[in-house]
VMD Tcl script that builds the backbone (N, CA, C; Angstrom):
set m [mol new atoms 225]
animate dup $m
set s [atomselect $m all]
$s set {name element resname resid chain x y z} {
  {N N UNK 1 A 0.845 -1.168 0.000}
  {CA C UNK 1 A 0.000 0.000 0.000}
  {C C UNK 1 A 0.898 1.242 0.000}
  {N N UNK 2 A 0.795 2.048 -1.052}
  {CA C UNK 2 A 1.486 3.391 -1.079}
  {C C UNK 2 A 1.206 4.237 0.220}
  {N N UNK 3 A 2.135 5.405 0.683}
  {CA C UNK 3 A 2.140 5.907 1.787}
  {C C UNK 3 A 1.234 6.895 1.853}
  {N N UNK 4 A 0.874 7.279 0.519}
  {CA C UNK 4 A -0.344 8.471 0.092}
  {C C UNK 4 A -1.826 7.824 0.354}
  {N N UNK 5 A -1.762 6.995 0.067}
  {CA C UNK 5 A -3.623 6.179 0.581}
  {C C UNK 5 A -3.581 6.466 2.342}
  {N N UNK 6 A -2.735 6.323 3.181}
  {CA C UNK 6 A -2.808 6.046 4.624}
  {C C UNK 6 A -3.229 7.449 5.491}
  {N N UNK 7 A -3.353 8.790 4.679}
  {CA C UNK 7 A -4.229 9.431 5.471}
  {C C UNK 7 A -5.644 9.021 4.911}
  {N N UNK 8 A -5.883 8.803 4.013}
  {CA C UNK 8 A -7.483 8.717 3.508}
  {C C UNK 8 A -7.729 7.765 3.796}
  {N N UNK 9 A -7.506 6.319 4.221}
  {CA C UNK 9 A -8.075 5.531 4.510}
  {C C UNK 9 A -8.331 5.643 5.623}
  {N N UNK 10 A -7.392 6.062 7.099}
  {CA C UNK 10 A -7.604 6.836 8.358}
  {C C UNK 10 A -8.572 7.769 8.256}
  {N N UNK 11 A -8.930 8.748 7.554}
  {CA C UNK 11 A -9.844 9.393 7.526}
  {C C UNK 11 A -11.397 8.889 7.066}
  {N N UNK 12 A -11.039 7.889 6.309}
  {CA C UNK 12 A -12.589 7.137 6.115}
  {C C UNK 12 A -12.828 5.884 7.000}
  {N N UNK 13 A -11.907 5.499 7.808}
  {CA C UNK 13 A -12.392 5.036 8.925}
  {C C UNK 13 A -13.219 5.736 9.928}
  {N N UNK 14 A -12.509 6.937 9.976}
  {CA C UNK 14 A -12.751 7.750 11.149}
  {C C UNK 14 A -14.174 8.397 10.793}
  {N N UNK 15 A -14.429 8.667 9.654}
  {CA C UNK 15 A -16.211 9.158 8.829}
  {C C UNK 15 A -16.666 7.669 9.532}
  {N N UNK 16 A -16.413 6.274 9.055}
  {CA C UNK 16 A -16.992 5.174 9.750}
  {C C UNK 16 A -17.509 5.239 10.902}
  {N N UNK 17 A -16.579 5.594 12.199}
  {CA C UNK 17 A -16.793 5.017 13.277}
  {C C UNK 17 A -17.687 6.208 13.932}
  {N N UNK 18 A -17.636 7.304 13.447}
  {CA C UNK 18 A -18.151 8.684 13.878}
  {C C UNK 18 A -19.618 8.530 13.439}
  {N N UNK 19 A -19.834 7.953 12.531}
  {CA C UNK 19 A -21.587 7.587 11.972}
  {C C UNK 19 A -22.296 6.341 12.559}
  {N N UNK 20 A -21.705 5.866 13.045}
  {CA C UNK 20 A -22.593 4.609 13.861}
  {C C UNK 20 A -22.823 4.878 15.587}
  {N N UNK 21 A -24.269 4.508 15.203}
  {CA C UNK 21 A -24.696 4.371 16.839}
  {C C UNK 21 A -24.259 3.553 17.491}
  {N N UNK 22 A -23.530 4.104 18.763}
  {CA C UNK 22 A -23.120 3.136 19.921}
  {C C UNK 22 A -24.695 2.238 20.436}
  {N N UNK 23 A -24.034 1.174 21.347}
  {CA C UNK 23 A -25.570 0.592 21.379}
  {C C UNK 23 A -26.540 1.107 22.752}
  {N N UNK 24 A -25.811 2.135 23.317}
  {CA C UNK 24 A -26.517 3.276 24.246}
  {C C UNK 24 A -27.611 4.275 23.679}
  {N N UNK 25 A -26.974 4.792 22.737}
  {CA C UNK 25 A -27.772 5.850 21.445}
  {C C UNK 25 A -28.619 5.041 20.723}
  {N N UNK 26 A -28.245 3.840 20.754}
  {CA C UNK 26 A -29.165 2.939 19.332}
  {C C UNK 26 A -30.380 2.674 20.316}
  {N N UNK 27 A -30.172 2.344 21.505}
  {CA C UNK 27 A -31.066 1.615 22.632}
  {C C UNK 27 A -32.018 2.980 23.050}
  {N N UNK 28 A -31.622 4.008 23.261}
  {CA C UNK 28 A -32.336 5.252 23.419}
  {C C UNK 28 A -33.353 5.746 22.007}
  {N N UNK 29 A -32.706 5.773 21.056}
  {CA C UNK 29 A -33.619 5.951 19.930}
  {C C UNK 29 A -34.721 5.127 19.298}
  {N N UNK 30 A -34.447 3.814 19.865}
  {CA C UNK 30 A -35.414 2.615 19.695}
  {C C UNK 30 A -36.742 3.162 20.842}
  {N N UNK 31 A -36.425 3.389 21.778}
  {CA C UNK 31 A -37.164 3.825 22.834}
  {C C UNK 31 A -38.215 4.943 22.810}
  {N N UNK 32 A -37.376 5.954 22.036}
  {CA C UNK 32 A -37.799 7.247 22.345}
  {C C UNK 32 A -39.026 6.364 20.965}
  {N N UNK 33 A -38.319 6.518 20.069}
  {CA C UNK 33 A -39.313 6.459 18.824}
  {C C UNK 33 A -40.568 5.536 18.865}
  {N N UNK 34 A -40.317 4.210 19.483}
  {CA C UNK 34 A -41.488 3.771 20.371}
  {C C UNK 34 A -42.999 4.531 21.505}
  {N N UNK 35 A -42.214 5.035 22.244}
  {CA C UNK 35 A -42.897 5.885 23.131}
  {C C UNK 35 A -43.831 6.670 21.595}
  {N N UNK 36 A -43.083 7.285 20.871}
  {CA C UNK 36 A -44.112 8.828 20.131}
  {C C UNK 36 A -44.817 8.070 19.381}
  {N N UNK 37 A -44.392 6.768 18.691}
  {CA C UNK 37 A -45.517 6.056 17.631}
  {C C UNK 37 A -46.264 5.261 18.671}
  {N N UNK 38 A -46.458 4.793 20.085}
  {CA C UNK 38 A -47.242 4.720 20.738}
  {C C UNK 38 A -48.541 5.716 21.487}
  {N N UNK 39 A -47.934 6.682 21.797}
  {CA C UNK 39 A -48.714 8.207 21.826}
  {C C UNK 39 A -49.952 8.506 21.326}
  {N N UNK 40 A -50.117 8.125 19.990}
  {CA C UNK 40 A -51.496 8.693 19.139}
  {C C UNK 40 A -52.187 7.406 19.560}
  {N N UNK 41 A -52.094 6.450 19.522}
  {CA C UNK 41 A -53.465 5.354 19.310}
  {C C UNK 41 A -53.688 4.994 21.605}
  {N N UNK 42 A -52.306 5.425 21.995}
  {CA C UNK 42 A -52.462 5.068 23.215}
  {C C UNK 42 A -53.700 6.356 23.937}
  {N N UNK 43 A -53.663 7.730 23.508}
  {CA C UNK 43 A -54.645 8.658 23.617}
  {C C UNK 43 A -55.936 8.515 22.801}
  {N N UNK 44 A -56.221 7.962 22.090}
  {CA C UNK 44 A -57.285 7.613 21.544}
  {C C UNK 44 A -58.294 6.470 22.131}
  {N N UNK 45 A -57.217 5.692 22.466}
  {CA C UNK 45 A -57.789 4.292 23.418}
  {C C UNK 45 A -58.464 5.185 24.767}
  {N N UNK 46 A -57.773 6.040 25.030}
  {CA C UNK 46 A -57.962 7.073 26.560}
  {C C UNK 46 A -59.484 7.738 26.267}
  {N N UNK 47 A -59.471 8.522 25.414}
  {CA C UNK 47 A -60.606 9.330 24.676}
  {C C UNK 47 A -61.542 8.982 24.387}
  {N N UNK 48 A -61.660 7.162 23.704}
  {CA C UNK 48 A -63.360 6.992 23.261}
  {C C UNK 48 A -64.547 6.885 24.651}
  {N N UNK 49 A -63.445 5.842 25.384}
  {CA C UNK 49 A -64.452 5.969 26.814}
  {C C UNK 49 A -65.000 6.911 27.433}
  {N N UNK 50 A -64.488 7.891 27.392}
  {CA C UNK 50 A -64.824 9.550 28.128}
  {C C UNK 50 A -65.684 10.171 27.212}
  {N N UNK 51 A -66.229 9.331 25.988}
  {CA C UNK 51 A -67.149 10.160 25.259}
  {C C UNK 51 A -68.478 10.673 25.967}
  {N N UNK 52 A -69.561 9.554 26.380}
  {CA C UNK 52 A -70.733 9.888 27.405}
  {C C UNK 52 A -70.313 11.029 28.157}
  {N N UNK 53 A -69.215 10.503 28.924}
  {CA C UNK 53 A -69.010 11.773 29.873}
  {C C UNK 53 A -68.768 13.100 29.212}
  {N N UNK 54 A -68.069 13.216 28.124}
  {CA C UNK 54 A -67.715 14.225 27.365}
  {C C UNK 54 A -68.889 15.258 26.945}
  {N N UNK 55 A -69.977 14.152 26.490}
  {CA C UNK 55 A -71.379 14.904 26.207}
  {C C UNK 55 A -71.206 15.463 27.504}
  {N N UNK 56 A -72.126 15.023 28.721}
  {CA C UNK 56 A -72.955 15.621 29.676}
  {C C UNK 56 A -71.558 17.017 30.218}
  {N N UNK 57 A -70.494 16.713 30.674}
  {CA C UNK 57 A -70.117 17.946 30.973}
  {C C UNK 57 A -70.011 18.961 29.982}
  {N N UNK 58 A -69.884 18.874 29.102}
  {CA C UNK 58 A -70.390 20.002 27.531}
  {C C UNK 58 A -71.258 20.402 27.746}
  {N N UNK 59 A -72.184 19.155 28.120}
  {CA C UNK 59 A -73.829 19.981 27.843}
  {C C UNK 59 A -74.201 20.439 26.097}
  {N N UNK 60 A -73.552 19.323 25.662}
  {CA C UNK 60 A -73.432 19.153 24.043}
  {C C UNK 60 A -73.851 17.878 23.406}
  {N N UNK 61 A -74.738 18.199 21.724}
  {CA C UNK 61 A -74.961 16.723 21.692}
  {C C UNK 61 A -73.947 15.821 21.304}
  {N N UNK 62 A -74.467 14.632 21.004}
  {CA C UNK 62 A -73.198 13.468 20.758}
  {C C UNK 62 A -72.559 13.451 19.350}
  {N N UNK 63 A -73.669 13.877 18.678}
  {CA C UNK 63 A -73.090 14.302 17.274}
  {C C UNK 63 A -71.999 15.589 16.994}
  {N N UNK 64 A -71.536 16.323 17.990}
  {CA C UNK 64 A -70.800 17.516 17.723}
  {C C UNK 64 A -69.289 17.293 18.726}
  {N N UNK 65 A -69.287 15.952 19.783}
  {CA C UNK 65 A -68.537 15.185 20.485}
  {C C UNK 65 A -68.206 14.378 19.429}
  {N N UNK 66 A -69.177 13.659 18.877}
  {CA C UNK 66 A -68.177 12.596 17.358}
  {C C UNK 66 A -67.342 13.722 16.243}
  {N N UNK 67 A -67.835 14.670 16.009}
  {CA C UNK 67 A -67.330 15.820 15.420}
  {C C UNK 67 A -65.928 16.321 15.969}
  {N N UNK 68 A -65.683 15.885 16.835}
  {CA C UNK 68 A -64.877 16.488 17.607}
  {C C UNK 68 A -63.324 15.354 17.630}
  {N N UNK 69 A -64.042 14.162 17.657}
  {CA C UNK 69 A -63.157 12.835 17.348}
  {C C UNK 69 A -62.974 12.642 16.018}
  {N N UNK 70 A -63.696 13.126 15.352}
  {CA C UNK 70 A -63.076 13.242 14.065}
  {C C UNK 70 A -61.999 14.107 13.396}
  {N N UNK 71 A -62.383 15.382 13.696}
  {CA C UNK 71 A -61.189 16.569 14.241}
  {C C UNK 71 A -59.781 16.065 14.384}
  {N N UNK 72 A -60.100 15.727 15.520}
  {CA C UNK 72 A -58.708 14.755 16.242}
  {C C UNK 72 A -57.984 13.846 15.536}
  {N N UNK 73 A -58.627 12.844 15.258}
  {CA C UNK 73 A -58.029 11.925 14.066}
  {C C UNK 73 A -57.392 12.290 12.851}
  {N N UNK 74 A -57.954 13.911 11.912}
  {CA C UNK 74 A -57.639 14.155 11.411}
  {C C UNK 74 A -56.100 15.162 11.344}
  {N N UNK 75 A -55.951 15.343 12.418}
  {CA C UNK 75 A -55.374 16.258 12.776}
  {C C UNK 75 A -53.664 15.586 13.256}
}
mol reanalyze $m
mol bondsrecalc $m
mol representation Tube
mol addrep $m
């Protein structure tokens, strides 16, 4: 191997090892990203039950409470 390749190959190691997740960072990002794609359907599961109740403290009908879950979903 010529003596001129041996900074660039050092240097594209070093792009290598600088771009990979340790398995601390890999284990945290698995996590985090779990938690937020759990988030939407885990609040929704929360929300349909509280509908009845949702009417009477409104003091609104049920059709403008489904209006309202639809909203949401869309959103």
């Amino acid at each position: 191997m010529p003596q001129n390749e041996m900074p660039y190959l050092l240097a594209q190691k070093k792009i290598q090892t600088q771009n990979q997740f340790t398995g601390i960072k890999r284990l945290w990002l698995i996590l985090l990203l779990g938690s937020l794609s759990a988030f939407g359907p885990l609040s929704l599961d929360m929300y349909l039950p509280a509908l009845p109740q949702l009417t009477d403290d409104f003091v609104t009908s049920a059709s403008l409470v489904r209006h309202q879950l639809a909203e949401y979903c869309l959103s």
